[in-house]
N, C-alpha and C positions, 0 to 999 in steps of 0.2 A: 655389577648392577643388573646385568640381564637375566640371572637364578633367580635375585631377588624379586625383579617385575615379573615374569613368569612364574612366579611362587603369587603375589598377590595378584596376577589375575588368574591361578586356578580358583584361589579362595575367593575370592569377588562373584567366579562363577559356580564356587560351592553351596554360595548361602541362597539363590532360589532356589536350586535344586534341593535343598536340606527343607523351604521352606513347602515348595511343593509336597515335598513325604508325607508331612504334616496335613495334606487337603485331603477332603472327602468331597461326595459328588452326589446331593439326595434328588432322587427324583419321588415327588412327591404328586397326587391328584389338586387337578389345577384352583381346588377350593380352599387348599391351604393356602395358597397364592400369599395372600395378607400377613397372614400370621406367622407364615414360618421366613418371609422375609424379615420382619422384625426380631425373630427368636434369631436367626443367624449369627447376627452383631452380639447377641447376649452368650452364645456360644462361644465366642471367638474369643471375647474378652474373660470368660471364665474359664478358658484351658488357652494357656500360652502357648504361640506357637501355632494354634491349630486356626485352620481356616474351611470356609464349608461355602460350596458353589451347588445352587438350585437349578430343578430342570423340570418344570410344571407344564404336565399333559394331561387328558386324559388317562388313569390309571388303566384302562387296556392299552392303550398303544406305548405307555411307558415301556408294562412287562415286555410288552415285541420288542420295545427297544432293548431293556435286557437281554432277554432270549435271544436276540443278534450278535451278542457280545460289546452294548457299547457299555463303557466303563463306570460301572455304579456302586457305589460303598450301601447306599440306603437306598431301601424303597418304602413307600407311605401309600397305600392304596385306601379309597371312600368306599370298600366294600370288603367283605372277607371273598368273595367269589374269584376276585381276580387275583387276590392274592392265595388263595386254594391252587388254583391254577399254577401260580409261581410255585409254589410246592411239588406239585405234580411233575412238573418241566424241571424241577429239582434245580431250579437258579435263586434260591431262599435256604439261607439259613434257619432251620424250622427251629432251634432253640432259641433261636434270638427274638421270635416272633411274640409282638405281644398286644393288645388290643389299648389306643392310647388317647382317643376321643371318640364322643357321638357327636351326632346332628338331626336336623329334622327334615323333613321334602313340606316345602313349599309351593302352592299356585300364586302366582305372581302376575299382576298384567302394570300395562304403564299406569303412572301415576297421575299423569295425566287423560281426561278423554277415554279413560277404561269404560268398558259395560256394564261393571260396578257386579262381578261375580260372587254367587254365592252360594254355587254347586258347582259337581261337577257335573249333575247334567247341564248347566251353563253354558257350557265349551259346546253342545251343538247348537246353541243359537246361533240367527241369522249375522248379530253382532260380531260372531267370535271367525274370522276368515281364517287367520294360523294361530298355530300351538305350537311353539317352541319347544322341542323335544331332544332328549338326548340321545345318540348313536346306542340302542338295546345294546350289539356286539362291541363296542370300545369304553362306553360312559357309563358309570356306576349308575348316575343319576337317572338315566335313561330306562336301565334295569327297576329300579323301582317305580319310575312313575308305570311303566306296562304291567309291574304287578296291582297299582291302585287301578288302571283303565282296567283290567283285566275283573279284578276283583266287582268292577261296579258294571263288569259288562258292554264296554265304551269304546275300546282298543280301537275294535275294526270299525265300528260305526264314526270312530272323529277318525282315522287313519288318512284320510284323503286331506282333512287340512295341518299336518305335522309337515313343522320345516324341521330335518333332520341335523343337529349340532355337533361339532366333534369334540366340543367338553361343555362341562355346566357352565364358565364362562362365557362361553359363546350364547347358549341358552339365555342368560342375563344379557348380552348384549343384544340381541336380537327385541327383546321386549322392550327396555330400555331406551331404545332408538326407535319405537312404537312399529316396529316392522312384522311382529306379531303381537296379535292382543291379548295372550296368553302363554306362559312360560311354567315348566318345573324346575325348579331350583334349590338349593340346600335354603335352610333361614342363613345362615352364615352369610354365603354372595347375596341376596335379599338386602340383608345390612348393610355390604359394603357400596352397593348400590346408589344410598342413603335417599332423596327426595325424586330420584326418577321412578321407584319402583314401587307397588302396592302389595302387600303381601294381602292375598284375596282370602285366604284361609289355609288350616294345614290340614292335606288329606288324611286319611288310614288305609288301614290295606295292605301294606307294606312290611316286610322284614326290617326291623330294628338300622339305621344308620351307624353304625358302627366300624373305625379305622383302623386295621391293621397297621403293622410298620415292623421291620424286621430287617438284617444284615442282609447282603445281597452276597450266593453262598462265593463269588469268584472276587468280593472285596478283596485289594492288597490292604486297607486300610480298616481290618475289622476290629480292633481296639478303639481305633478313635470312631470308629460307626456308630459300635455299644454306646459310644460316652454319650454320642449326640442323640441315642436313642434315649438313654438315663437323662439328660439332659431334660428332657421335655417334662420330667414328672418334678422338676424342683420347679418350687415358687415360681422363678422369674417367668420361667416358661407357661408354667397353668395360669399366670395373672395375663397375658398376651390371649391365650387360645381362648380361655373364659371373657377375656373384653371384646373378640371378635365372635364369638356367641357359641364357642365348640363348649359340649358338657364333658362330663369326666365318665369312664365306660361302666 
């Protein structure tokens, strides 16, 4: 009898490990947040077997975390810059690379008790004390709103009232909670926001919102990466990213 019970519990301790093989590990920019938790379960259930665990940062400090070696099948970055960079650092699969939603940059103040914005010379009135801003060097979003201040000539003249965010969520949270009266934001987190937030207007100025996503080149699991990359252009997947307001590239 003791072959036998040491036979069924190697096999008892084969089947995580068989099911582990099977996981992948996306770190995606933290505005997919919504939607790519809901796309997960619609993955899972459409390749047996397979399972997929998220890890939503700001898209610069993901890549650092790849670039350190921690363990990523997928990455999903809210800019091509920072995934140019994964290139560069050569931690990107560049043929897998392929461009798989847009979005828009939003001014956002609370929906309550706002100053009722409707420029961006706005943001130096007396009304406007902070601007929820995102980290230039880590946050996609941050990168773009400096190219609209920039473009309108604004950057340095608001620069003293910027609370500086380590992702666009943060950003949304800070407005939200009426702790600045002024926020850049994607329209995506705006929505998921829902009755605390005012989308005040969408700027211009800006390079195109456009997402990268691509295998990560030191994946053990870059078959099922592809799949979850393929994954996102069928149906179930575009009807998820389209209800939480992503367009198609």
């Amino acid at each position: 009898m003791r072959p036998l019970r040491l036979l069924s519990f190697v096999v008892a301790l084969g089947l995580p490990l068989a099911a582990a093989a099977q996981q992948i590990t996306v770190s995606a920019a933290a505005s997919l947040t919504d939607a790519f938790k809901e796309i997960g379960p619609k993955f899972e259930a459409a390749k047996a077997g397979a399972s997929v665990r998220f890890n939503f940062a700001a898209s610069g400090v993901l890549l650092q975390q790849i670039g350190q070696g921690a363990p990523v099948d997928v990455f999903a970055s809210a800019d091509q810059e920072t995934m140019n960079r994964g290139v560069e650092q050569k931690v990107i699969d560049i043929a897998t690379r392929k461009d798989f939603v847009t979005n828009s940059l939003v001014l956002i103040e609370p929906a309550r008790e706002g100053v009722g914005l409707k420029s961006l010379q706005d943001l130096g009135g007396a009304g406007v004390k902070k601007i929820a801003v995102g980290k230039v060097a880590t946050v996609p979003v941050g990168r773009y709103t400096r190219q609209v201040l920039d473009n309108a000539n604004l950057w340095t003249a608001l620069e003293p009232k910027f609370v500086q965010a380590d992702s666009v969520r943060q950003v949304l949270d800070y407005v939200s909670r009426g702790e600045a009266e002024a926020g850049f934001v994607y329209r995506t987190d705006a929505a998921v926001a829902g009755d605390k937030v005012r989308i005040a207007f969408t700027p211009t100025g800006h390079t195109p919102v456009t997402y990268p996503i691509a295998v990560v080149a030191e994946s053990r699991q870059k078959a099922l990466a592809g799949d979850f990359i393929a994954f996102l252009s069928t149906p179930a997947a575009q009807e998820v990213l389209a209800r939480y307001g992503f367009g198609k590239p």
